[in-house]
Structures are given as C-alpha cells and as structure tokens.
C-alpha positions in Angstrom: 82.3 -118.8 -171.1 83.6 -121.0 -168.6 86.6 -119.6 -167.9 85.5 -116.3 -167.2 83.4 -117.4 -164.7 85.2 -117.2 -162.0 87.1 -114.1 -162.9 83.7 -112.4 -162.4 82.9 -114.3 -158.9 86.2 -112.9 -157.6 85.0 -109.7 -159.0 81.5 -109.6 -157.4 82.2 -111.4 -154.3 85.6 -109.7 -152.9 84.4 -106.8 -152.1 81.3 -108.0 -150.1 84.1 -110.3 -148.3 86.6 -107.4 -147.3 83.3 -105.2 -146.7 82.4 -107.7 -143.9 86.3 -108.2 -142.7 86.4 -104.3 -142.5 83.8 -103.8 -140.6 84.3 -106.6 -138.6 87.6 -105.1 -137.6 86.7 -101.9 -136.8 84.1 -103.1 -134.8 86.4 -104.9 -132.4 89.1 -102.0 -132.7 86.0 -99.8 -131.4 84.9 -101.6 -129.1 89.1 -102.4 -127.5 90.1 -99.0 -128.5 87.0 -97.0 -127.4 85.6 -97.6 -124.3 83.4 -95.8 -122.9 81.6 -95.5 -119.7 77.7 -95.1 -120.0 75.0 -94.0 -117.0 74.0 -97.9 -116.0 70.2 -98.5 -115.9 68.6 -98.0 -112.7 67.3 -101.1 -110.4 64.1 -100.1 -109.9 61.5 -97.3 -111.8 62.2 -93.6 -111.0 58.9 -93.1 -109.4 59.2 -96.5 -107.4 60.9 -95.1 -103.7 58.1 -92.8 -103.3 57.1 -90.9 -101.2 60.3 -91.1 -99.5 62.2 -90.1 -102.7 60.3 -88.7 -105.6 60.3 -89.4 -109.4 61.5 -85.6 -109.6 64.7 -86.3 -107.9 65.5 -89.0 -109.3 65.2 -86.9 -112.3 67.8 -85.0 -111.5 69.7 -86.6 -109.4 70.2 -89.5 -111.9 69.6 -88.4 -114.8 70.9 -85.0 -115.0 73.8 -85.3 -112.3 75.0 -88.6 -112.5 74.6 -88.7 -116.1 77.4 -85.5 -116.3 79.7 -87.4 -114.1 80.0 -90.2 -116.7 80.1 -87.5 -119.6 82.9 -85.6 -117.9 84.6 -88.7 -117.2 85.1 -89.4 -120.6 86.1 -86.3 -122.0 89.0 -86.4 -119.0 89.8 -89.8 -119.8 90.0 -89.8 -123.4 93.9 -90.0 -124.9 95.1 -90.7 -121.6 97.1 -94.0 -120.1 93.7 -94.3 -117.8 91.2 -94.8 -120.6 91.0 -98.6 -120.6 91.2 -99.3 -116.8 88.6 -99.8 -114.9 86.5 -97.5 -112.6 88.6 -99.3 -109.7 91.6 -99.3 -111.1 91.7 -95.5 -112.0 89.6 -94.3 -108.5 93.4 -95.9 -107.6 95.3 -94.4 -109.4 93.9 -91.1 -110.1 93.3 -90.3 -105.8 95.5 -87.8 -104.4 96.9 -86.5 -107.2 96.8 -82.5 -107.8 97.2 -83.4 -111.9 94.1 -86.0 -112.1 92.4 -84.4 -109.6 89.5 -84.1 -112.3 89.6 -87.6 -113.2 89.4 -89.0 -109.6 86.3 -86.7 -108.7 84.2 -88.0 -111.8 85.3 -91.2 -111.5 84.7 -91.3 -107.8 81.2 -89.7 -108.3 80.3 -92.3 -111.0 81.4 -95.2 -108.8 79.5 -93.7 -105.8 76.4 -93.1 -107.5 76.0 -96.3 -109.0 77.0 -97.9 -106.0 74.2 -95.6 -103.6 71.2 -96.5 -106.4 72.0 -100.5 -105.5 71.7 -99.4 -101.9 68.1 -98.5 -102.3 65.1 -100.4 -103.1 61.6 -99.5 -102.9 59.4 -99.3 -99.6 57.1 -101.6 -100.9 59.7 -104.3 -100.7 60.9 -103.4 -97.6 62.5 -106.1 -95.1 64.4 -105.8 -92.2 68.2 -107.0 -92.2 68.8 -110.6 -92.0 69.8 -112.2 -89.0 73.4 -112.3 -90.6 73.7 -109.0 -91.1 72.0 -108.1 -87.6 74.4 -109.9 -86.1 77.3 -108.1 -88.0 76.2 -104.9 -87.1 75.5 -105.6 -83.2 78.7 -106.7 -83.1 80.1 -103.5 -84.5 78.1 -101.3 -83.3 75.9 -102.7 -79.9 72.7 -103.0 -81.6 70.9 -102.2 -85.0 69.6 -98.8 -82.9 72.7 -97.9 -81.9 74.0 -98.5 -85.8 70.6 -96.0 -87.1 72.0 -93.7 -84.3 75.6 -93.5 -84.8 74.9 -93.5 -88.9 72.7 -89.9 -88.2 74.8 -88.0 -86.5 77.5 -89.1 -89.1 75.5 -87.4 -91.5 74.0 -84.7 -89.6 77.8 -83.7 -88.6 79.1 -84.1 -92.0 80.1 -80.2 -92.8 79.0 -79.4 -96.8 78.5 -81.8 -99.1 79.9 -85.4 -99.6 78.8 -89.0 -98.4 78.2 -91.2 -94.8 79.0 -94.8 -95.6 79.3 -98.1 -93.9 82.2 -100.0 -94.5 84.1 -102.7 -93.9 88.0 -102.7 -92.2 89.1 -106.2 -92.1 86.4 -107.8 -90.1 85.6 -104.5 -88.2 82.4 -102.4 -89.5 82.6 -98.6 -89.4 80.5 -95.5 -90.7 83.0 -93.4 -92.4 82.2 -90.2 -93.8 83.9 -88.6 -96.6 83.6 -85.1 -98.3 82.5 -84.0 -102.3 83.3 -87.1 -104.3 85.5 -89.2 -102.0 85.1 -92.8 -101.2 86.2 -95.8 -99.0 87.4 -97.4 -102.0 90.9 -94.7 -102.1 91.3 -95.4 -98.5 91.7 -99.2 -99.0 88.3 -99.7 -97.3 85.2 -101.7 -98.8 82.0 -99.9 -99.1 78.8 -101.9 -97.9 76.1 -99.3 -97.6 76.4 -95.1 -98.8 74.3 -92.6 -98.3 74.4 -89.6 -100.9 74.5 -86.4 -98.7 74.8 -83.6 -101.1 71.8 -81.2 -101.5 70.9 -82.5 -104.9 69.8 -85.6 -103.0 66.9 -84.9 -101.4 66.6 -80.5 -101.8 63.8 -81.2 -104.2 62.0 -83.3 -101.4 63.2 -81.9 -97.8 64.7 -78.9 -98.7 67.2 -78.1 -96.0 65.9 -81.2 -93.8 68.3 -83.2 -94.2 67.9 -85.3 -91.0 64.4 -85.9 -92.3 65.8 -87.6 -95.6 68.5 -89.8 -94.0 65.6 -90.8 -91.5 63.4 -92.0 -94.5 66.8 -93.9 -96.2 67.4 -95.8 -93.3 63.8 -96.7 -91.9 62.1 -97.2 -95.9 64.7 -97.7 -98.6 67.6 -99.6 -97.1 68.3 -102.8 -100.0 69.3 -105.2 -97.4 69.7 -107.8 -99.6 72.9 -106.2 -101.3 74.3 -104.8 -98.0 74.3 -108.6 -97.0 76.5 -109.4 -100.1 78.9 -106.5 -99.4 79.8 -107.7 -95.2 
C-alpha cells in the first residue's frame, strides 16, 4: 500500500500543479503580449461641471467619442511594431506619416482627451491660479487678462474643428492651436492646459456658441492645480 502512494499523489496533484503554471503563464504572456489601451476613469462625476458642461455631453463626449478613439486605436495597432509602445512613444512615431496616418489621429485623440478631462474640475471647487502660475503667465503673456484674452481669439479664430492649447517652449508659454486630432506633443512642445474645440464639445450645450463655452472653461472649470504641475 505504501508504495503506491505516491504514484497516486503524482497522479492527483500534477495536473492541479501544471493547471496553475499554465495559467499562470498565459496570464503574464496576456498581459506582455496584449496590451491594450482602455477609456481611463474620469476625475470627477459626469454631472459634476454643471451647468457649464452637462451630464449629457459628457455622455457623449466621453463616453461615446472618446471611448471610439481607444477602440479604433486598437484595432489599428494590433499586429503592428507599435502595439507595445506607449501613447507617447507612438504619437512620435506615427505623426506625419501618410501610412499611419490612422494610428496618429486615434492615438492623438486619446492622449488629447484624457489629457483635456484632467484640465477640468468642477465649479464648485473653483480657485484661482496660484501665485506661481500667475506669475508664469504675466510673464508670458502681460497679465492673466491678457492670457483669457489672447486664449479666445485663439479659439474663436481656429477654422473647423481641432484644439487651443497652452504650452510650454523651453521656458516661454504660448497658446498654440492645432487642427482635428493634432497636438503639442508631435511638435516637441509640452502641453499644460487644452481646450477641446470640436462641436461635440459643447453642441449639446451652446450649439453654435462656441465663444460662450470657451468663456465658461476658462472663468468656471479651469483645474489649476494640474496646470501648475504641467509649467
């Protein structure tokens, strides 16, 4: 009897023990091998920046147009030598370049999006810039007005859709704007505020007002906190 004990431990035991190496390995190769990018939770509730932005938009704005980016993103991505680099890496590497053209716009749009929803925080919590980052942009710009002034025409100029950002250039701040999906980060620049101007960011609220909307952004939803961390 003793002897064939262990003959049936080998037998009863092995295969829960390579059950749990093989799934153990094809977890990790899943989770090397098969990145993904997914729609990142947003800071703050949907209904939170009202009334200046409504529940509704952010509906569709997040949830039905950002959410596509990522999914298209994917689908581009997948089998190509871009597939585990990051958002960055393949905004990079993807920008001006007729045969990834596809790639750079979602990736772009992804990065931009999550990017503009830090930008925001509700009016609730609403503070004025620090003296840091007054200072920053009177220096720049003359004076915070002048910054609120020169930001709206940007985006009251800015032909179609795209974006009106403020970034940084060395030590230099300067509102670029930049058309569809296009961002600082493929001109070597470093984004510290954006404002989404295509119609699906504020149609559902000001319909073709758009100088009412970027009036609201920059008087009641400006997160000044995390413009701060990006001069």
């Amino acid at each position: 009897m003793s002897s064939g004990a262990p003959c049936v431990l080998r037998l009863t035991i092995f295969p829960v023990v390579f059950r749990r190496i093989f799934c153990y390995n094809y977890f990790i190769n899943n989770l090397i091998f098969n990145f993904m990018f997914t729609l990142p939770n947003l800071p703050y509730e949907r209904a939170a920046l009202e009334p200046h932005m409504s529940a509704k938009t952010l509906d569709f704005h997040y949830g039905k147009h950002h959410q596509a980016y990522v999914d298209n993103l994917n689908k581009l991505l997948a089998g190509t030598e871009l597939e585990k680099e990051s958002l960055e890496n393949i905004i990079l590497k993807s920008a001006n370049n007729a045969e990834r053209t596809g790639i750079f716009n979602n990736a772009a749009q992804h990065f931009n999006h999550t990017f503009f929803w830090d930008c925001l925080r509700p009016a609730a919590k609403g503070s004025a810039p620090s003296e840091p980052v007054s200072a920053a942009l009177s220096q720049s710009f003359g004076s915070l007005e002048m910054f609120y002034t020169e930001f709206k025409i940007a985006a009251a100029s800015l032909f179609g859709s795209g974006w009106v950002w403020l970034v940084k250039d060395g030590e230099q701040l300067k509102i670029l704007k930049t058309a569809n999906g296009d961002n600082p980060i493929a001109h070597g620049l470093k984004p510290v505020f954006a404002l989404d101007v295509w119609e699906h960011s504020y149609y559902l609220d000001y319909q073709n007002r758009r100088a009412d909307f970027v009036e609201a952004v920059l008087q009641n939803l400006i997160n000044w906190e995390f413009v701060a961390k990006n001069i």
